[in-house]
Rosetta silent file (secondary structure, phi, psi, omega in degrees, C-alpha in Angstrom):
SEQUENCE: XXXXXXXXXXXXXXXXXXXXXXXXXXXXXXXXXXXXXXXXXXXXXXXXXXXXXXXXXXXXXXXXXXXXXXXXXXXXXXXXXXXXXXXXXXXXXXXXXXXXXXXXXXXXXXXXXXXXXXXXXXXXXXXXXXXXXXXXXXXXXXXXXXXXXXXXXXXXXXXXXXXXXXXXXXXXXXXXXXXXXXXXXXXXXXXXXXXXXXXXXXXXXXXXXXXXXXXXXXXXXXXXXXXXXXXXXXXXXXXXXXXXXXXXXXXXXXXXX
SCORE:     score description
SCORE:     0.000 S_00000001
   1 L     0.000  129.868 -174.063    0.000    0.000    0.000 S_00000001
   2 L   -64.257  169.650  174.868    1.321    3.144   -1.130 S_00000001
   3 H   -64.980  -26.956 -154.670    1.986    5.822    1.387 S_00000001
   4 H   -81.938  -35.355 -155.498   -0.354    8.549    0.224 S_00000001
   5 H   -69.662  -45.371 -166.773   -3.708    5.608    0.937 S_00000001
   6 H   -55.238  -43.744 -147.364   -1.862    5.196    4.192 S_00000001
   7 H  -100.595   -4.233  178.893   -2.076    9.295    4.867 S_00000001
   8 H   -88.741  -67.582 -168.988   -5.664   10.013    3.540 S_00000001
   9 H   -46.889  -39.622  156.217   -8.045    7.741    5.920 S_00000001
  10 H   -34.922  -59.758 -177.903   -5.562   10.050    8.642 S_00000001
  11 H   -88.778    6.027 -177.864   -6.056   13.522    8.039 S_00000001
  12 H   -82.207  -43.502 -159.522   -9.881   12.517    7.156 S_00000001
  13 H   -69.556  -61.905 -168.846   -9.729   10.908   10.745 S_00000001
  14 H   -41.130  -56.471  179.241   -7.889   14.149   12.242 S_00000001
  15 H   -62.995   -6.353 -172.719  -10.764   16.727   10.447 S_00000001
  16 H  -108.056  -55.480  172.791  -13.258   15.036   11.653 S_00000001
  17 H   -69.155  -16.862 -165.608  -12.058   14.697   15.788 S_00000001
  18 H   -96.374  -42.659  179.130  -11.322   18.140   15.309 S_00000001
  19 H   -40.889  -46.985 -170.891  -14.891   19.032   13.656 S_00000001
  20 H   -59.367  -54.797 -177.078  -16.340   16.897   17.018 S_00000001
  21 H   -39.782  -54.877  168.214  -14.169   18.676   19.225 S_00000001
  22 H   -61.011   -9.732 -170.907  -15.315   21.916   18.270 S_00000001
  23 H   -64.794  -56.679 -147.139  -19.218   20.562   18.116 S_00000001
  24 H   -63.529  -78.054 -163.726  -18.103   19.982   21.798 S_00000001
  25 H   -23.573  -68.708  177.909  -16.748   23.598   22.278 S_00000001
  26 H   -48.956  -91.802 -130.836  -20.335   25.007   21.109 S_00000001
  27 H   -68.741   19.599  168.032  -22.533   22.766   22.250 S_00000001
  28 H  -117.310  -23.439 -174.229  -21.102   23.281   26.039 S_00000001
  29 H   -85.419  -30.353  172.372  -20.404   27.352   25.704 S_00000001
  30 H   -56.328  -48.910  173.010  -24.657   27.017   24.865 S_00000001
  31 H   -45.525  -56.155 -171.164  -24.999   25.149   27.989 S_00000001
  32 H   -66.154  -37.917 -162.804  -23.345   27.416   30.417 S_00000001
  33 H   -62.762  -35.254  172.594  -25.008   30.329   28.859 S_00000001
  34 H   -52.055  -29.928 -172.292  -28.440   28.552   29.095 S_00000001
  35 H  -101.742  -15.377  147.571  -27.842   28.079   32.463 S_00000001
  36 H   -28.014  -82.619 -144.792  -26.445   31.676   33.282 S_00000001
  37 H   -69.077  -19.800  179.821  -29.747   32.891   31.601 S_00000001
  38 H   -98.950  -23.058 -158.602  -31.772   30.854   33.697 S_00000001
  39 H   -92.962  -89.227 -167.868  -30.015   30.069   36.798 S_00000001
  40 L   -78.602  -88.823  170.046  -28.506   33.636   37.387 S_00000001
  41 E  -122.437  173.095  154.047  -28.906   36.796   35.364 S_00000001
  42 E  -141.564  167.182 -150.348  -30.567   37.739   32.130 S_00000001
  43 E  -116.410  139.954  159.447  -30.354   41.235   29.844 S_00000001
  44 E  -131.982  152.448  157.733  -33.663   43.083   28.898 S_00000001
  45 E   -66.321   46.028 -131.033  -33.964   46.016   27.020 S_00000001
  46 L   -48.560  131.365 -175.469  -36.160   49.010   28.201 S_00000001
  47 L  -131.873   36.665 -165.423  -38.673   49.434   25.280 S_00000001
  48 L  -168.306  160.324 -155.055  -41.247   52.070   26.803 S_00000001
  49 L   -94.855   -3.347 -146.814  -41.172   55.385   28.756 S_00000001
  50 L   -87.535   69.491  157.948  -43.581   54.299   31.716 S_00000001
  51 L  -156.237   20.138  143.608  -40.953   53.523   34.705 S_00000001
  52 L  -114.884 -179.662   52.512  -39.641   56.778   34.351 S_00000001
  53 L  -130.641   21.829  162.309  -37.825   58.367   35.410 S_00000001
  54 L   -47.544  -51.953 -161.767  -36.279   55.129   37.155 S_00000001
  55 L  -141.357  131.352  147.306  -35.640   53.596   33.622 S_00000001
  56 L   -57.551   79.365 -154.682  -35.403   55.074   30.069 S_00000001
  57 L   -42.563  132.183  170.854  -36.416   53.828   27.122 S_00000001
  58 L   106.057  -34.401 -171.393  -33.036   52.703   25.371 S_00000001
  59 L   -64.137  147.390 -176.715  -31.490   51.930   29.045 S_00000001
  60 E  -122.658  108.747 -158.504  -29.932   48.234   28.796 S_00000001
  61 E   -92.914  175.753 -177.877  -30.655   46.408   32.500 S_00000001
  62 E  -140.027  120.634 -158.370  -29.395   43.101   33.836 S_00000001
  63 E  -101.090  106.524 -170.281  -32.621   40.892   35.671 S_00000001
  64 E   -73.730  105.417 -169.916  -31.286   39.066   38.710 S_00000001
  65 L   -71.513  -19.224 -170.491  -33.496   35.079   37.863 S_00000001
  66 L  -111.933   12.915  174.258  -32.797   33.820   41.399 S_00000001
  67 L   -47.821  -39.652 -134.724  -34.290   36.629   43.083 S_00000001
  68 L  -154.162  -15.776 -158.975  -37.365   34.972   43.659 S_00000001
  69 L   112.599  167.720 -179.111  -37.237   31.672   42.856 S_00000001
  70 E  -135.767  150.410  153.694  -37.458   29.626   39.330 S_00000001
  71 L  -145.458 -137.405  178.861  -40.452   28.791   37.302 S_00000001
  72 L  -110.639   24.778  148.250  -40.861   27.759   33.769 S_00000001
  73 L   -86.188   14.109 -157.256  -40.790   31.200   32.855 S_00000001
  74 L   -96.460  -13.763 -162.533  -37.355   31.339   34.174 S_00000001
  75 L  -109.448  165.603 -178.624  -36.505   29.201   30.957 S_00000001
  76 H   -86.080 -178.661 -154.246  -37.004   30.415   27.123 S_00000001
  77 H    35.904   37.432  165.257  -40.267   29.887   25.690 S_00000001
  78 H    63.007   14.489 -168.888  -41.747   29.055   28.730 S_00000001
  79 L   -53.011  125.816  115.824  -42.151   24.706   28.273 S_00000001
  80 L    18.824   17.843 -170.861  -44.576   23.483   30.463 S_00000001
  81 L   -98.849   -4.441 -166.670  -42.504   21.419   32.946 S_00000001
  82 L  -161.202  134.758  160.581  -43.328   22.393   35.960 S_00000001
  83 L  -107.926  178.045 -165.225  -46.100   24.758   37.790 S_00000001
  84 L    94.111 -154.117  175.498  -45.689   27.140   40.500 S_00000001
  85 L  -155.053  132.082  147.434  -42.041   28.330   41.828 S_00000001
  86 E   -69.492  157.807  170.054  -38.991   26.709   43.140 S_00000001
  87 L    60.550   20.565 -134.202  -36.849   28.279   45.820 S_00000001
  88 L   -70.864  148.772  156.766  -39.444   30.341   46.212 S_00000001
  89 L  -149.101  152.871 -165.367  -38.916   33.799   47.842 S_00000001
  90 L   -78.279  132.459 -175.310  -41.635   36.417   48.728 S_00000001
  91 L   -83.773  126.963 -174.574  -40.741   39.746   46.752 S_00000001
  92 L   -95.081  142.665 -168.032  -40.316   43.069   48.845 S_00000001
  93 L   -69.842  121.548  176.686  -42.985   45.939   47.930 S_00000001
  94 L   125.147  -18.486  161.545  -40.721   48.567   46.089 S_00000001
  95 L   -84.215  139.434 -167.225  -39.009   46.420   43.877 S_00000001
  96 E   -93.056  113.588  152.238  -38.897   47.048   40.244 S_00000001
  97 E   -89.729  137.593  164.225  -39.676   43.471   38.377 S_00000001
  98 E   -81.260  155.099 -174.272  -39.831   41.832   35.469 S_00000001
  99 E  -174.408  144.222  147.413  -42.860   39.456   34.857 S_00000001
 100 E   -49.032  124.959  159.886  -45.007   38.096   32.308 S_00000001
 101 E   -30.431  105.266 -173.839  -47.817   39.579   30.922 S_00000001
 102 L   -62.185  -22.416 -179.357  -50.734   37.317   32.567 S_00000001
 103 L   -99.592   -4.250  177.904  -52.805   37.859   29.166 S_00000001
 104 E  -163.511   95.842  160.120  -50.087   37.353   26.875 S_00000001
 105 E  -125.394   64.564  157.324  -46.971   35.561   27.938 S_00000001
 106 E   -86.503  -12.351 -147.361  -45.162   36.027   25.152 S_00000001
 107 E  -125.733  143.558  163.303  -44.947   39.499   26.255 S_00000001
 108 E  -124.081  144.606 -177.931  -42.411   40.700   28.982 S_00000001
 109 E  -126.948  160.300 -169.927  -43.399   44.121   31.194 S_00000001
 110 E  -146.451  112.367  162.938  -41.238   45.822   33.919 S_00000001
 111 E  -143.792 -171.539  177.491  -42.794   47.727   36.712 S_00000001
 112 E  -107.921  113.191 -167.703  -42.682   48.428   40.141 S_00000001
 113 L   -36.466  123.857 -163.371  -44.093   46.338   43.042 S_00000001
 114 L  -111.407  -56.942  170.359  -46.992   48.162   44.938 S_00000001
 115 E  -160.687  150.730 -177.031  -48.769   45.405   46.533 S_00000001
 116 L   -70.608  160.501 -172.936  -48.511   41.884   48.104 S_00000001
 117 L   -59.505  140.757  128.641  -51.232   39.133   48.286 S_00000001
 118 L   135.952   -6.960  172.017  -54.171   40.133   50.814 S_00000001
 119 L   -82.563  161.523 -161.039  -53.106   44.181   50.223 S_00000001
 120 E  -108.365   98.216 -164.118  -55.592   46.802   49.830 S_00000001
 121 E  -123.150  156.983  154.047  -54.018   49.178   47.787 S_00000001
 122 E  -173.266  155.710 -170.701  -55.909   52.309   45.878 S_00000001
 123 E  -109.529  126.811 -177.698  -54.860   55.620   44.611 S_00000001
 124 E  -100.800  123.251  159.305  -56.268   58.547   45.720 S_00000001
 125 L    61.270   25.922 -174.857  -55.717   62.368   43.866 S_00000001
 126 L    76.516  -12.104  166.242  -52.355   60.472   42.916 S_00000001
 127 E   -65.127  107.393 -175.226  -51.647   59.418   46.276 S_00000001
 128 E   -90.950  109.649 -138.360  -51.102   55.916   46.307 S_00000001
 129 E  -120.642  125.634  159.077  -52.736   54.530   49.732 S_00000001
 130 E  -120.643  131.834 -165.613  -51.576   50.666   50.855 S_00000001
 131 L    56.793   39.490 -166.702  -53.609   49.113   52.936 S_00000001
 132 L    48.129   37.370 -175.549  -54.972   52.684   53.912 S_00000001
 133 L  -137.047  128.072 -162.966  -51.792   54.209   54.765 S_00000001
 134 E  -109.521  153.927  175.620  -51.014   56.266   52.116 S_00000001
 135 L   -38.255  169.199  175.798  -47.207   56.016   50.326 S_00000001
 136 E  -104.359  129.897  149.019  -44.770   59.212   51.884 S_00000001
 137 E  -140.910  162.109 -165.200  -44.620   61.403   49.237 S_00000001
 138 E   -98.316  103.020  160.358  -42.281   64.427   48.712 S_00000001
 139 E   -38.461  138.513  157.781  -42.996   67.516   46.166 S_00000001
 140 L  -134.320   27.829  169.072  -39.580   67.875   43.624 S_00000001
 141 L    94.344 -142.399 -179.178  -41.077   70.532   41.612 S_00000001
 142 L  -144.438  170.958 -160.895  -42.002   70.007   38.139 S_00000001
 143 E  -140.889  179.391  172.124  -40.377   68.600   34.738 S_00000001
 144 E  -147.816  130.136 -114.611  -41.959   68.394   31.287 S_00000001
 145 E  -132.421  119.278  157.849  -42.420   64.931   30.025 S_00000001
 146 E   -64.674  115.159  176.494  -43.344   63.187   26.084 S_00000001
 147 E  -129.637  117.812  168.929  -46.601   61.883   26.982 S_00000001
 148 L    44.164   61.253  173.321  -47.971   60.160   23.541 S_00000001
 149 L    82.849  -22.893 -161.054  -45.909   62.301   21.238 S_00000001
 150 E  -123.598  122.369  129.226  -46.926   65.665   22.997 S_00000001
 151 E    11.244   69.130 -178.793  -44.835   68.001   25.373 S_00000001
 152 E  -114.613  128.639  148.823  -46.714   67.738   29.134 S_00000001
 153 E   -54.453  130.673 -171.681  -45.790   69.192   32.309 S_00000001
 154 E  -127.431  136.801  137.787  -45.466   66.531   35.358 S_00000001
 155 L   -92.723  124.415  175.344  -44.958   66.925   38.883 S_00000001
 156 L   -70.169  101.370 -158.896  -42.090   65.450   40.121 S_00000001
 157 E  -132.904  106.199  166.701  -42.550   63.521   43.271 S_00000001
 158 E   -45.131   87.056  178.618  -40.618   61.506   45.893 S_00000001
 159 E   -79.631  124.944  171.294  -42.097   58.265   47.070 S_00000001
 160 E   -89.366  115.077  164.616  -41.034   56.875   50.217 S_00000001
 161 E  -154.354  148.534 -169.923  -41.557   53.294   51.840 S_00000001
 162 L   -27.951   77.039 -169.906  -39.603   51.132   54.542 S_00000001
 163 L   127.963  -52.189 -153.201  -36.180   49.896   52.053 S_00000001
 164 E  -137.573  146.126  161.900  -36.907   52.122   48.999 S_00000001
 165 E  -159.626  134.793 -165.525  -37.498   55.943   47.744 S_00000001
 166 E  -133.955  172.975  145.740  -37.728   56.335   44.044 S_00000001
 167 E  -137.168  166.100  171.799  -39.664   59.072   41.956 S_00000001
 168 E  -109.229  146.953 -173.261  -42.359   59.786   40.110 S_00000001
 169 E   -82.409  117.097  160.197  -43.813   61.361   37.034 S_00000001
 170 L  -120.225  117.723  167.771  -47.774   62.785   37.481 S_00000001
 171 L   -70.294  -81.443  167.381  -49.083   64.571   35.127 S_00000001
 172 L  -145.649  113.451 -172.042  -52.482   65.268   36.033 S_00000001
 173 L   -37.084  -22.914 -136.358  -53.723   63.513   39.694 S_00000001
 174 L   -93.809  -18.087 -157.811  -57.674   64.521   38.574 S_00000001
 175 L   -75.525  179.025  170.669  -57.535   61.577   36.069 S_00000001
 176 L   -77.534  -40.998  134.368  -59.445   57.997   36.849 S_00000001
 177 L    14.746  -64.292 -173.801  -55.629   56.361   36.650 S_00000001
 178 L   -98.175   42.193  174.976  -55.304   58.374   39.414 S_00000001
 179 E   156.611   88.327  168.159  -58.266   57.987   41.492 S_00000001
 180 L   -99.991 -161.334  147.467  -59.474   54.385   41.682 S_00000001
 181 L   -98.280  167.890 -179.526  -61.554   51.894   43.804 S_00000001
 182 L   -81.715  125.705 -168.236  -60.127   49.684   45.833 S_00000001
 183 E   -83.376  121.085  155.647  -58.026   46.517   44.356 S_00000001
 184 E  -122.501  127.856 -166.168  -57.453   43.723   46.770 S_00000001
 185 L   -49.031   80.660  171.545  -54.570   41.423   45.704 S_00000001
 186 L    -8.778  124.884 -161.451  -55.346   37.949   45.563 S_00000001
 187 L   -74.385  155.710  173.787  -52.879   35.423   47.601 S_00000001
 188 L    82.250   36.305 -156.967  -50.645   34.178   45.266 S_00000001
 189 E  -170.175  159.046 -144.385  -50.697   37.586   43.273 S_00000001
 190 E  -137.402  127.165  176.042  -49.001   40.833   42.659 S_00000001
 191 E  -127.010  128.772 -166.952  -50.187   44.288   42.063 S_00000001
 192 L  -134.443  154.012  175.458  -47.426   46.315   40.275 S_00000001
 193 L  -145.293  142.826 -160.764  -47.558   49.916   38.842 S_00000001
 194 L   -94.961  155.286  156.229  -45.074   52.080   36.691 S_00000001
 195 L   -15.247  -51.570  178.820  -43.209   55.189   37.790 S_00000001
 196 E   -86.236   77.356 -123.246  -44.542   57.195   35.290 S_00000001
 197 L   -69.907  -71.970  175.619  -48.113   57.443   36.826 S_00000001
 198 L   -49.627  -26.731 -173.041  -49.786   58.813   33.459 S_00000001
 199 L  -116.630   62.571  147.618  -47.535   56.779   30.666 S_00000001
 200 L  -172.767  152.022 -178.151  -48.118   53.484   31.899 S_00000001
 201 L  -124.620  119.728 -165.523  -50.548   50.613   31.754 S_00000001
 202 L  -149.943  -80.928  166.451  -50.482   48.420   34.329 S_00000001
 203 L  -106.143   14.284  165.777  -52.524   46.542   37.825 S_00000001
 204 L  -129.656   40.352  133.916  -55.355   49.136   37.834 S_00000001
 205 L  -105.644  110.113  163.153  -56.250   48.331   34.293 S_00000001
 206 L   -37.593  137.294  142.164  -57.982   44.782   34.133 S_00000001
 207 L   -10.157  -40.279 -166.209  -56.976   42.215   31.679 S_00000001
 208 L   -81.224  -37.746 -136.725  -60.426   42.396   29.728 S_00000001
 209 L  -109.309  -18.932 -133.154  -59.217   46.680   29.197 S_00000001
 210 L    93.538  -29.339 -160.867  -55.915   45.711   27.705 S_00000001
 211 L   -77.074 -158.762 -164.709  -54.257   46.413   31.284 S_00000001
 212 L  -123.929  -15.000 -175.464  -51.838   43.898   33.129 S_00000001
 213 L    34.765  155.121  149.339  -54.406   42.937   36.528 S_00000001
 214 L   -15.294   96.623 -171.249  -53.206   41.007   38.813 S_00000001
 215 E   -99.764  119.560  162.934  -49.730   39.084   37.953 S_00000001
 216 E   -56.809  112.145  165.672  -49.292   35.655   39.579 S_00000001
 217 H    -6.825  -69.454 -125.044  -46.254   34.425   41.305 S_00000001
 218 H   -83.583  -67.044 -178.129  -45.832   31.986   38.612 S_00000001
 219 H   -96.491   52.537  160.810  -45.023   34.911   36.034 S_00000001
 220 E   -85.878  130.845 -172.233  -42.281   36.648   37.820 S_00000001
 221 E   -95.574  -30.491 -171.912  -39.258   36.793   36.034 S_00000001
 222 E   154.066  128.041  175.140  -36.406   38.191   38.062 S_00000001
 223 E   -66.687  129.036  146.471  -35.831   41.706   40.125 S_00000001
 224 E   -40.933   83.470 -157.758  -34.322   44.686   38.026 S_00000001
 225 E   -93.862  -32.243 -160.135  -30.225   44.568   39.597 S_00000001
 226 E  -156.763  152.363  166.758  -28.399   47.507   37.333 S_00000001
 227 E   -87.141   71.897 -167.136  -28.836   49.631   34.614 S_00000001
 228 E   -88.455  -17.053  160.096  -25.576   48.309   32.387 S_00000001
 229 E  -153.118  169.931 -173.575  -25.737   50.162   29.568 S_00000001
 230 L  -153.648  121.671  175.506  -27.855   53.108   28.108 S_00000001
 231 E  -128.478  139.209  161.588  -28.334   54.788   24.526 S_00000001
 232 L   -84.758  167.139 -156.240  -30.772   57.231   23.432 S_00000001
 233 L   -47.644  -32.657  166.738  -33.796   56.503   21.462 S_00000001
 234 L   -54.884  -23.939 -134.142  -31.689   57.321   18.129 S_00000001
 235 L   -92.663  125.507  152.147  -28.846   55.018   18.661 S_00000001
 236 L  -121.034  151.029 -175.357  -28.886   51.656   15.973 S_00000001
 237 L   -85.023   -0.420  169.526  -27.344   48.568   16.148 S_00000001
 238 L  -108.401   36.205 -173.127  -26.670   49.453   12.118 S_00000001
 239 L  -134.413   16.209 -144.459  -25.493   52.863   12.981 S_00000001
 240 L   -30.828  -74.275 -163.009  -22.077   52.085   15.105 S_00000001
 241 H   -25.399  -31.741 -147.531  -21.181   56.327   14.852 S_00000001
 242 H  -104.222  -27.575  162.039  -24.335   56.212   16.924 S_00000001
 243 H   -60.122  -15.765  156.843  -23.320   53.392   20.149 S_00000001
 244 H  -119.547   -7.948 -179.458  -21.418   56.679   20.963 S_00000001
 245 H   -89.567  -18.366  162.625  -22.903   59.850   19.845 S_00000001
 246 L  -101.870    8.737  157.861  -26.215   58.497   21.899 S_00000001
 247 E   -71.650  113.568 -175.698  -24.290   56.844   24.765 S_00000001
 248 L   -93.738   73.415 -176.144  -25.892   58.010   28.074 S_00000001
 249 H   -39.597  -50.573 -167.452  -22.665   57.228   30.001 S_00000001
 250 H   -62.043  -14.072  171.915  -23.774   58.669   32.965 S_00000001
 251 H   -83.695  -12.481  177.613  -26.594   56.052   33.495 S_00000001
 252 L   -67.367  165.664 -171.479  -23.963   53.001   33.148 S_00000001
 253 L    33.072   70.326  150.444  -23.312   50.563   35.957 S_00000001
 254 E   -77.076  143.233  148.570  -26.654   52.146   37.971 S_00000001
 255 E   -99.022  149.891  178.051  -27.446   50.286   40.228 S_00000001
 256 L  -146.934  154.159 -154.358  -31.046   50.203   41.464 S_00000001
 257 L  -137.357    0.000    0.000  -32.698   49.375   44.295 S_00000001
């Protein structure tokens, strides 16, 4: 047998262990990342103004998954393997979460927790009252705000609770948004509302309206840790000139709490 017969069925053999090896390489850097994204953190994308002026449309956040517990939203698409939550831990009122839409969860929304199962929460004149105690809030003057394309003044107002003080956008207190009946939160349920009092649809619209109701343990996704990167609404991912001429530096590595 000549040499070269000898030397083919080799370097066929070599290309080939090397082809597995890298199969290996992939198919294992997909593992860890799967279980990073599920296990640990995952990246969302702000894609709406109503949490601010906590969060910015264009700010790019990092969603702590073990915050809370795992459920089979914790995994992509959702599969079916399990109901309920593992590892479960009860979420403190004031945190800004991610969670599935209960009417579409396909859909992910990010607002901030208001009230726990069995609370009474309703907002009066913009006042936000839990369990008849109404939130502490602080006048910070006033700001002027894109509310659906148009130019609005808002007053800008510190909210205060045990652990957290964030603020908020109001526009105008007199609206029914702002002057509800009272919701009380089912156990095993969530009542969450965004920052931006006026820009956001959220627990005091029912499910039937469009709105978000009551969100179930089950579709919590993961607590809101940092604010890791931020571009304004111009910025494209086919625009590079533009990851820096719309790079909000000053919002990187936020942390929020």
């Amino acid at each position: 047998m000549s040499s070269a017969s000898k030397t083919a069925p080799t370097v066929r053999s070599r290309a080939t262990n090397e082809i597995v090896e890298v199969a290996k390489t992939v198919l294992y850097a997909l593992l860890i990342a799967l279980a990073l994204r599920v296990l640990l953190f995952q990246p969302f994308t702000i894609p709406s103004a109503s949490m601010e002026p906590t969060l910015l449309e264009g700010d790019y956040i990092i969603v702590s998954k073990y915050s809370y517990g795992f459920s089979k939203h914790s995994i992509p698409l959702s599969p079916p393997l399990f109901n309920g939550r593992l590892f479960f831990h009860q979420p403190t009122r004031g945190d800004v979460i991610v969670f599935k839409l209960p009417r579409d969860t396909k859909m992910d929304y990010i607002k901030r927790l208001i009230g726990l199962p069995g609370d009474r929460i309703q907002v009066k004149h913009g006042t936000v009252f839990v369990n008849e105690k109404p939130i502490t809030q602080l006048p910070q003057g006033q700001t002027t705000i894109d509310l659906g394309g148009f130019a609005q003044k808002a007053d800008v107002v510190r909210e205060s609770m045990p652990g957290r003080s964030y603020i908020t956008y109001s526009v105008d207190p007199t609206q029914p948004a702002e002057n509800t009946d009272v919701f009380v939160v089912p156990e095993g349920h969530y009542f969450f509302m965004g920052d931006n009092r006026d820009n956001s649809l959220d627990s005091r619209f029912p499910q039937e309206n469009d709105g978000v109701g009551f969100v179930p343990a089950e579709n919590l996704e993961g607590k809101a840790q940092v604010i890791l990167l931020s571009w304004n609404k111009g910025a494209s991912l086919f625009k590079p000139w533009t990851w820096v001429m719309d790079a909000r530096p000053s919002r990187f590595f936020h942390y929020l709490y």
